[in-house]
N, C-alpha and C positions, 0 to 999 in steps of 0.2 A: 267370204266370197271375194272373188278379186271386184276391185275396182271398175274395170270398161270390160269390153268384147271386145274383139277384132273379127277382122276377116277370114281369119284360117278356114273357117268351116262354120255352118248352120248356127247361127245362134241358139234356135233350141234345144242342140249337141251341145253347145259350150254352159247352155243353163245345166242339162242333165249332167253335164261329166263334171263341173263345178261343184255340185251336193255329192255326186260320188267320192268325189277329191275327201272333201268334208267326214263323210261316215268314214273311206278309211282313215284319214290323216286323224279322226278322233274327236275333229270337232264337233261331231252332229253327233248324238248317240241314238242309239237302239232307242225307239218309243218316243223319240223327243221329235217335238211338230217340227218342221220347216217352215220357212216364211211360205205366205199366204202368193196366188197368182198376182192379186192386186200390189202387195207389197215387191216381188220383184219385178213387175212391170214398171214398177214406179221408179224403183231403186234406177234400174238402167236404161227408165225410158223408151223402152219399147211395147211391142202391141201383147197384149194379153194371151192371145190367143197363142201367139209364139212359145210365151211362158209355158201354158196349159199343155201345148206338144212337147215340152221338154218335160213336163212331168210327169205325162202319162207316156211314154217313152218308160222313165220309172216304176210307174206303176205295170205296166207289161212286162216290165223284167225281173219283179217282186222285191225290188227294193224299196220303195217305199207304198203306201196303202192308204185308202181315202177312209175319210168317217164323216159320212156325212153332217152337214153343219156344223162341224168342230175346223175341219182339216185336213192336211193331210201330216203323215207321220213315217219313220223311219220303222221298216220292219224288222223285227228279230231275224238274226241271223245275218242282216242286210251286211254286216262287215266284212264277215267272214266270206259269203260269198262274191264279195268283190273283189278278196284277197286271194281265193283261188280264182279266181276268171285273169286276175293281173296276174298271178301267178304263171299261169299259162301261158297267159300270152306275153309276158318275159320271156317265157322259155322258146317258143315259137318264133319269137323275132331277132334274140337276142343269143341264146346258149346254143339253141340248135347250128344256126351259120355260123358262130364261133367254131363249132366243133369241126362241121364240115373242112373251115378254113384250114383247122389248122391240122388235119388230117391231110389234106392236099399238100402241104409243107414240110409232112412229116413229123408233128409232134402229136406225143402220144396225151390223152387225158390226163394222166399224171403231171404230164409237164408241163401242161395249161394250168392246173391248178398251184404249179410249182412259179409261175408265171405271176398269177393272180394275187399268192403269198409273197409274193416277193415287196418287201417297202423300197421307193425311190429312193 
């Protein structure tokens, strides 16, 4: 997990999208606990309760799952569906307005991708 927070946006977005980072980037796997509310509130100092909205944020989106008096835990499947939701929305914020762009300019998809292949 990084280091501090910043201001960019909610702390409890920056808790949740932090362990998302983690299940995809491979650190956190399928089945394996996460740190506890008390342990990241402690970790960066902030209030509890802020914690427990970043992680039921989580659990509402079925990535991670409570068990009672154990924990909570990363769900099966958790990777993979956050590799299509980024995937999308890659594509959404990223290829789609490329395309448009370069439609407007005149090149064809081929030549974006001829573009793309090209080493500097």
């Amino acid at each position: 997990m990084k280091p501090t927070l910043d201001e960019s946006q909610p702390i409890f977005q920056q808790i949740a999208q932090m362990i998302m980072d983690e299940i995809v980037e491979g650190e956190m796997n399928e089945e394996e606990q996460i740190p506890s509310e008390n342990e990241l509130s402690r970790f960066y100092n902030i209030n509890r309760a802020t914690v427990r909205k970043g992680l039921q944020a989580l659990v509402d989106a079925g990535i991670i799952y409570k068990q009672r008096g154990i924990g909570m835990f990363v769900k099966s499947g958790a990777r993979l569906q956050l590799l299509k939701e980024r995937q999308h929305h890659y594509r959404e914020q990223f290829v789609l307005p490329l395309l448009e762009e370069a439609k407007r300019i005149g090149l064809s998809k081929e030549s974006v991708v001829q573009l793309i292949l090209e080493e500097e």
